[in-house]
C-alpha positions as CSV (number, residue, x, y, z in Angstrom):
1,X,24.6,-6.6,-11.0
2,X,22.9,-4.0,-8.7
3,X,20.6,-2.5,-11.1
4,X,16.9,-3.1,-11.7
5,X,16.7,-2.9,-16.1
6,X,16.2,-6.1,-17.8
7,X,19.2,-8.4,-18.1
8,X,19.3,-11.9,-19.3
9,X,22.7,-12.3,-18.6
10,X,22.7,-11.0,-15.4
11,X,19.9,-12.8,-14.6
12,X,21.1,-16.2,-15.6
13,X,24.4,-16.0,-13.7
14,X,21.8,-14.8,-10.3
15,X,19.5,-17.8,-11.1
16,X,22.8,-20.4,-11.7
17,X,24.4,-18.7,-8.3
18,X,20.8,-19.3,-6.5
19,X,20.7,-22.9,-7.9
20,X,24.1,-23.4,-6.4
21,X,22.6,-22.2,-2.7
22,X,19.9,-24.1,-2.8
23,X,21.2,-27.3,-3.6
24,X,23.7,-26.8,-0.3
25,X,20.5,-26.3,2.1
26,X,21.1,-22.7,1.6
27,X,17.4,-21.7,1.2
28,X,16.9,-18.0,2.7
29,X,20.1,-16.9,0.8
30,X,18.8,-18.7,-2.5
31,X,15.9,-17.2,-2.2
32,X,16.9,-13.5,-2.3
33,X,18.8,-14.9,-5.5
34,X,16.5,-16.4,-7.1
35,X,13.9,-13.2,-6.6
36,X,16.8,-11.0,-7.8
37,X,17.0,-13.3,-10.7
38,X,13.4,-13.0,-11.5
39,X,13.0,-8.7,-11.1
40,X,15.8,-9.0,-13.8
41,X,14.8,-11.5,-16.6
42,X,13.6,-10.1,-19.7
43,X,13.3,-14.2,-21.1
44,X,9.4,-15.2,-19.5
45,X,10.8,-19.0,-19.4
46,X,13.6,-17.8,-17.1
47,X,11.3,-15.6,-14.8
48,X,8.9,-18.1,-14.6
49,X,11.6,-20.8,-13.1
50,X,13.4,-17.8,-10.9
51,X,9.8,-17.3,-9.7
52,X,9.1,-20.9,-9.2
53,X,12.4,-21.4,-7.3
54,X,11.7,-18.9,-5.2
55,X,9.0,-20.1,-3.9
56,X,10.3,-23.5,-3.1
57,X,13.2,-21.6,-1.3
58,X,11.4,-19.6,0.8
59,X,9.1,-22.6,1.8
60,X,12.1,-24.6,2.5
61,X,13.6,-21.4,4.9
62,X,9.9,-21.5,6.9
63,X,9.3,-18.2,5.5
64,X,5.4,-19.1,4.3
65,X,4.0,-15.4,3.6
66,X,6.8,-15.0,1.1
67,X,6.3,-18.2,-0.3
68,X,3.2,-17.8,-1.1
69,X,3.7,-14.2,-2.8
70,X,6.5,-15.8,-5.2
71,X,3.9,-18.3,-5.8
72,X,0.9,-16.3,-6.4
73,X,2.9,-13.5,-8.4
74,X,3.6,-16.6,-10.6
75,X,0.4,-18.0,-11.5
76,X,-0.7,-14.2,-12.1
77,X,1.5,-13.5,-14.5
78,X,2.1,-17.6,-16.2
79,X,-1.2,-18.7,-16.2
80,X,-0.4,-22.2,-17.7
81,X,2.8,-22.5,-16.1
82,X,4.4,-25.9,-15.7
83,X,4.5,-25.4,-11.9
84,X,0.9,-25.5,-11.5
85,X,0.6,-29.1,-9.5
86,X,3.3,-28.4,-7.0
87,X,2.6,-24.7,-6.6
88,X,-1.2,-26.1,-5.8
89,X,0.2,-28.2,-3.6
90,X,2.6,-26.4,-1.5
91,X,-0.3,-23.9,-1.2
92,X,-2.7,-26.4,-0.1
93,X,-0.1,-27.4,2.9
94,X,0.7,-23.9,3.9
95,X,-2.8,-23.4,4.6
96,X,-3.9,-26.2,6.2
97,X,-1.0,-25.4,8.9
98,X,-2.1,-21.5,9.1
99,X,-5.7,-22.7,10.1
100,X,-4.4,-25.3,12.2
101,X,-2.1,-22.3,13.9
102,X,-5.2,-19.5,13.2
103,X,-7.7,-22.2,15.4
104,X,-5.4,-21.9,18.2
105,X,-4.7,-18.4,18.3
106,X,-7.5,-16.8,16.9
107,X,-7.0,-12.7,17.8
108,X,-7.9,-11.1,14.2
109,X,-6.3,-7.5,15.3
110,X,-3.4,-9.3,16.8
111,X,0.5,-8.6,15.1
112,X,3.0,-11.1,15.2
113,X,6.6,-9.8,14.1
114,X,8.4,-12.7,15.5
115,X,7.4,-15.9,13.4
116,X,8.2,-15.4,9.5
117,X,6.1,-19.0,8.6
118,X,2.7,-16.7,9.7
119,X,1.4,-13.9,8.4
120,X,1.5,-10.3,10.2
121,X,-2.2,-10.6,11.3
122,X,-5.4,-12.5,10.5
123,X,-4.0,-16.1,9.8
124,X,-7.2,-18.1,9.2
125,X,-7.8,-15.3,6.5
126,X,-4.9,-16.3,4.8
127,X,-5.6,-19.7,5.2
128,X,-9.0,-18.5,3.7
129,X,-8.0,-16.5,0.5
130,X,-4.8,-19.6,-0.4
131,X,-7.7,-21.9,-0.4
132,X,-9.9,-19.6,-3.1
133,X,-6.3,-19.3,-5.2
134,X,-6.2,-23.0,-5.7
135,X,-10.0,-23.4,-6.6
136,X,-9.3,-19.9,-9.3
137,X,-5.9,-21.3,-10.8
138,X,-6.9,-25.4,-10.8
139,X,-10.7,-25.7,-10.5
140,X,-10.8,-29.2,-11.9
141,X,-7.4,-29.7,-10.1
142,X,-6.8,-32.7,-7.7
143,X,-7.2,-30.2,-4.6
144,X,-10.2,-28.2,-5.4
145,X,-12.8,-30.1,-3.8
146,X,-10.1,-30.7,-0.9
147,X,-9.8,-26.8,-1.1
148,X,-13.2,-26.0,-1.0
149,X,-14.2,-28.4,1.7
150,X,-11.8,-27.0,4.1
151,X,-12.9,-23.4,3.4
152,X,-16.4,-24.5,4.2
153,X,-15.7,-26.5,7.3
154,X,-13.5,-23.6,8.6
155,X,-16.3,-20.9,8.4
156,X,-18.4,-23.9,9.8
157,X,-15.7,-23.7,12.5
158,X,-16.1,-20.6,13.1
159,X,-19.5,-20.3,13.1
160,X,-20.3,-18.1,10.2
161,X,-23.0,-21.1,9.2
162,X,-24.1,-18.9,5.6
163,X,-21.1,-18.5,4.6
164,X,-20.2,-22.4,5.3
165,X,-23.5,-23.9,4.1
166,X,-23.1,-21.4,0.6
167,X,-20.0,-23.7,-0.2
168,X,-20.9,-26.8,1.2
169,X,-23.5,-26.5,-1.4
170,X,-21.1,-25.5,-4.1
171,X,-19.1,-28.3,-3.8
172,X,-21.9,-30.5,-3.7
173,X,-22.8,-28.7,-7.5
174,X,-19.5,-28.5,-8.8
175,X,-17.9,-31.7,-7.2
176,X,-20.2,-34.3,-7.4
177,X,-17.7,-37.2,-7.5
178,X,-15.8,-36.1,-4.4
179,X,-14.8,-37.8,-1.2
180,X,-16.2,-35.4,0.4
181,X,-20.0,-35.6,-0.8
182,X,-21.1,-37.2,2.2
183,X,-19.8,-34.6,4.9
184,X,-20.8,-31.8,2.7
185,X,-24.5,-32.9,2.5
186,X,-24.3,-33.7,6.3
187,X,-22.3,-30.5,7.8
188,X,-24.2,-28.2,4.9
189,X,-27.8,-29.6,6.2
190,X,-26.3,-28.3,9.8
191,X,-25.4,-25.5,8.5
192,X,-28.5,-24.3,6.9
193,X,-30.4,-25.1,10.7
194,X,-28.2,-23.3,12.4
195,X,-29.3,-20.0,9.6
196,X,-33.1,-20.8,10.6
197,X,-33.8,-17.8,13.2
198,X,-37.5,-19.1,14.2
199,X,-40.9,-19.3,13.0
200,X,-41.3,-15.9,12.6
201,X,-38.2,-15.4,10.2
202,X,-37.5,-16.3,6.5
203,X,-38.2,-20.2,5.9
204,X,-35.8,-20.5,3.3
205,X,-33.0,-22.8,5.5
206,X,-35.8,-24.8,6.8
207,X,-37.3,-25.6,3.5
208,X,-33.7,-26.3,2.0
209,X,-33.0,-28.4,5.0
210,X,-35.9,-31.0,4.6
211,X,-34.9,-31.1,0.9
212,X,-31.3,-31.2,1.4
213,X,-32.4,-34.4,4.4
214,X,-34.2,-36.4,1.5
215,X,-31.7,-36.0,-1.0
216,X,-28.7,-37.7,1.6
217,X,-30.6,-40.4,2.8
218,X,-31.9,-41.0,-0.9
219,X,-28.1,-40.7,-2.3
220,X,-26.8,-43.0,0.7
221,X,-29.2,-45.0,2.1
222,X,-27.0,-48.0,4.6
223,X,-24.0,-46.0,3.9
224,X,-24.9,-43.8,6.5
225,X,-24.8,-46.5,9.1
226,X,-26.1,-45.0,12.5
227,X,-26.6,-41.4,11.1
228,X,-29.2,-42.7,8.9
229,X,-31.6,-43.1,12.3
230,X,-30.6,-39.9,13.3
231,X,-31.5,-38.1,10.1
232,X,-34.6,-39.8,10.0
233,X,-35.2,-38.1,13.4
234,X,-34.1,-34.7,12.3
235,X,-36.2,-35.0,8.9
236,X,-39.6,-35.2,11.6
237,X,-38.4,-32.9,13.7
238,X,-37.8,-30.5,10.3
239,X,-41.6,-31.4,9.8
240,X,-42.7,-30.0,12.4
241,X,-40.8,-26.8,12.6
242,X,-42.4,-25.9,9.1
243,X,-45.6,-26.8,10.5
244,X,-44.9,-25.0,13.8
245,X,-43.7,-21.6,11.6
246,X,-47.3,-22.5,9.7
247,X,-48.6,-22.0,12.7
248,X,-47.3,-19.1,14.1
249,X,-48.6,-17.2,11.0
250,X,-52.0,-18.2,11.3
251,X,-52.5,-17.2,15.4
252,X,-50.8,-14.0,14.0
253,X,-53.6,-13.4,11.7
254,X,-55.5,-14.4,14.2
255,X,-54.4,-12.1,16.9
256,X,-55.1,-8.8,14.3
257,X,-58.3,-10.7,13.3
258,X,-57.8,-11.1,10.0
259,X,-59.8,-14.7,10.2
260,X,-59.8,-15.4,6.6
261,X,-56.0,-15.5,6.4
262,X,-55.7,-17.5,9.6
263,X,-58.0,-20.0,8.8
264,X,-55.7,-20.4,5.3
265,X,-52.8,-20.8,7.4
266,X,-54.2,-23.5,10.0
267,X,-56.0,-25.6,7.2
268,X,-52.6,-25.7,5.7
269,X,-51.1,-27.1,8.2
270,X,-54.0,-29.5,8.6
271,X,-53.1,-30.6,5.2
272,X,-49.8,-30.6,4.4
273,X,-48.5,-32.0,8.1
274,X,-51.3,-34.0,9.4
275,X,-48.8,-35.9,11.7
276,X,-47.9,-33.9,13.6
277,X,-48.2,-31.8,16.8
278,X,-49.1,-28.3,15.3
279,X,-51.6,-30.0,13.4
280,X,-53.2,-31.0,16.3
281,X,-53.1,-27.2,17.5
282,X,-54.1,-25.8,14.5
283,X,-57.6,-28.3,14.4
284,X,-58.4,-26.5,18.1
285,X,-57.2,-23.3,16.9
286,X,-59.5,-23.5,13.0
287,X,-62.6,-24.8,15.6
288,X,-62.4,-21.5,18.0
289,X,-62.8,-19.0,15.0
290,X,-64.8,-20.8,12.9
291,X,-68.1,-18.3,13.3
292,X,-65.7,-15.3,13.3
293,X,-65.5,-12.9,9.9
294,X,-63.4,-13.3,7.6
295,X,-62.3,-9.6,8.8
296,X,-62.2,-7.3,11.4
297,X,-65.4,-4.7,11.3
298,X,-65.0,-1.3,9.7
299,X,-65.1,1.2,12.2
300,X,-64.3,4.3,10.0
301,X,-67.3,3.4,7.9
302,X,-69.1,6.1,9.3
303,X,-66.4,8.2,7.4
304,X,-67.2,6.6,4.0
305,X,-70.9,8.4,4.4
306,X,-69.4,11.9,5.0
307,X,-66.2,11.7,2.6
308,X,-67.7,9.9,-0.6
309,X,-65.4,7.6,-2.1
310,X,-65.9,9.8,-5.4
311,X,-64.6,12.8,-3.8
């Protein structure tokens, strides 16, 4: 009974012994049993329930960290186990209450010896990798999008915006019937504003923003109630940030006198966002250099005469 080779005997009277605990509310003492049952089963159908029942013990006892490694050890090794919805499940609780206890504690070097339903350190990312486990073992489960959404709305949280607008967009791709479509297009458009740095910086989140600003109010129209006013507000305001970063390149051109390239620049914006104020900027801006060159004068040429372009 004490030793570690394969035993099916053995481990059947462990698992029926284990049964017996839990049944009588027994659940930290089951546990053991039921994991001794499990390191001893040669038959997969009995490791797989030993494994199983492990889990459930352990989550009964308040002891989530070792719940969740019976459970993840037993979608590693049964990949279509039987246990699937309820392991999903249980997984999906345990991590909405470490966030909820991560939120309000959040020290990410911190130990904690003392309360065996957290783990050791760095709760939320716990929180963060049983939410990835249920998307990777159940992807088309009734939890993914649920699991997903409150991966991205914890970085969102937590202000890592790239990270949260990456799968905000994700689910919005992979989970296009979910309850959550609505929030993901609102918080991901939030998101991607938050990435935008300035005028000077990459435009990518900007121009994903306006796109991602059409495409909610196209999906949802009236649904959106009083946020619909408000994204029309944001969409103009989105306007004229692009026109505004338009901007900024062309009086850069301008200032190293490179007219040719600032003239392109505050013509564009002329064009493509006549309504607004930058336009009005770039028309005073486009009048001021009109006469200039398109570049700045060579004043090396004189070096062009004594070092022939030949040589």
């Amino acid at each position: 009974m004490t030793g570690t080779e394969p035993n099916d005997h053995i481990a059947r009277t462990l698992f029926d012994e284990a049964l017996e605990l839990y049944r009588s509310g027994q659940f930290e003492d089951a546990a053991r049993r039921f994991e001794r049952a499990a390191s001893r089963a040669a038959d997969r159908i009995l490791r797989e329930e030993a494994l199983f029942w492990a889990g459930e013990s352990w989550f009964y006892a308040d002891f989530y960290p070792r719940a969740t490694r019976c459970y993840q050890k037993l979608l590693k090794e049964f990949e279509y186990t039987r246990y699937l919805d309820p392991v999903v499940y249980r997984e999906f609780l345990i991590g909405r209450y470490w966030e909820q206890i991560g939120l309000k504690r959040p020290r990410f070097l911190s130990l904690q010896f003392t309360d065996p339903t957290r783990p050791r350190f760095d709760t939320l990312g716990h929180a963060l990798k049983l939410y990835q486990t249920i998307r990777t073992h159940d992807p088309t489960g009734p939890l993914a999008d649920d699991a997903l959404m409150a991966s991205a709305n914890l970085h969102f949280v937590r202000k890592r915006f790239a990270d949260a607008a990456a799968e905000y967009d994700l689910l919005r791709k992979e989970y296009p019937n979910s309850e959550h479509l609505l929030d993901a297009h609102l918080l991901g458009l939030h998101s991607k504003l938050w990435i935008y740095q300035g005028p000077l910086y990459d435009g990518t989140p900007l121009l994903e923003s306006r796109e991602l600003t059409l495409q909610t109010l196209q999906l949802f129209g009236e649904k959106l109630g009083e946020e619909r006013q408000r994204l029309l507000r944001l969409e103009r305001e989105i306007e004229e940030a692009i026109a505004d970063r338009d901007l900024a390149l062309g009086k850069f051109y301008e200032r190293k006198r490179k007219y040719a390239a600032a003239r392109f620049y505050y013509e564009s914006v002329i064009a493509e966002h006549p309504m607004t104020e930058a336009a009005e900027k770039a028309k005073i801006r486009l009048d001021a250099i009109r006469e200039m060159p398109d570049n700045p004068p060579n004043y090396f040429a004189w070096l062009t005469t004594i070092f022939p372009e030949k040589r």
